[in-house]
N, C-alpha and C positions, 0 to 999 in steps of 0.2 A: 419187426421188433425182436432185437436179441434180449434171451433170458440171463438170466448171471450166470446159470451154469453153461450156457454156450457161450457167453465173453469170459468165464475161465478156461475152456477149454480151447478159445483162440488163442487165450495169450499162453496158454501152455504149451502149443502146439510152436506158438511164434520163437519162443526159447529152447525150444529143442531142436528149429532150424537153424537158428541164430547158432546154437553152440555147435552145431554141424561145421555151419562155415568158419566161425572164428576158432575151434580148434581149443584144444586146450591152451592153460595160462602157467608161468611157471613161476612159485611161488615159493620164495627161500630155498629155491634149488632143489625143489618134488614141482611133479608134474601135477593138476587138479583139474578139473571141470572149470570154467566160468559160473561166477555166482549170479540173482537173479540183478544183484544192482549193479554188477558190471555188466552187466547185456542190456541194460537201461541206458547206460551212456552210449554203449555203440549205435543202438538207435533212435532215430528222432522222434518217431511216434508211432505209439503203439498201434496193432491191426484192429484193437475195436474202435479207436480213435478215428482212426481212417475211414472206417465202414460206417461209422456215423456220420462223420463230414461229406462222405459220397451221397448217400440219401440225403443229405439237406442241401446238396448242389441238384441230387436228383429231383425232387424237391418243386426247386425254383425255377429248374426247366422245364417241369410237367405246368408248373402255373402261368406261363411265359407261352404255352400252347393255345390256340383258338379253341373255343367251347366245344367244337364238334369229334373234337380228336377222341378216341377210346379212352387212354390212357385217363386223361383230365377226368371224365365223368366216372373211371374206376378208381380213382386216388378222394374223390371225392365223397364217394360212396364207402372207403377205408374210412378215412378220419369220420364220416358222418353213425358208422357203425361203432369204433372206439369210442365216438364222444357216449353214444346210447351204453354202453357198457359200463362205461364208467360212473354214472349216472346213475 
C-alpha cells in the first residue's frame, strides 16, 4: 500500500526524469523548464497509476494459483490482517 506522501514523491521523481529526457521547451524565444501539465501530455500514465494496475494484475495471478502455493495463503493472510484493522 503506498502512502500519499510516497505517491508524491513518485510523481515527483517521475517529472524530474521526464524533464531530463525531454529537455527544455522554448517559449516566445527564452529557453524554460517543461511545466507539470506539459509533462502530463507526454506521458500516458502516471507511475502510481501503473504500480496500482501491476498489483491488481498481481493480484489475480496470486488467486489463479492452487491453494497450496505460499504466496496464496500469504496474500490471504494480508487482506485477512487489513480487513482486522480496519475493523
Amino acid at each position: 500500500m503506498l502512502t500519499a506522501t510516497e505517491e508524491n514523491a513518485l510523481r515527483r521523481f517521475e517529472r524530474k526524469v521526464l524533464r531530463k529526457i525531454y529537455g527544455p521547451v522554448v517559449d516566445k524565444g527564452v529557453w524554460r523548464i517543461s511545466r507539470n501539465n506539459e509533462l502530463c501530455t507526454f506521458m500516458g500514465e502516471d507511475i502510481v497509476r501503473f504500480i496500482k494496475a501491476q498489483r491488481i494484475q498481481w493480484l489475480g495471478h496470486v488467486e489463479r494459483m492452487d491453494d497450496c502455493h505460499a504466496q496464496k495463503s500469504a496474500e490471504r493472510e494480508i487482506v485477512r490482517s487489513e480487513k482486522n484493522r480496519n475493523t
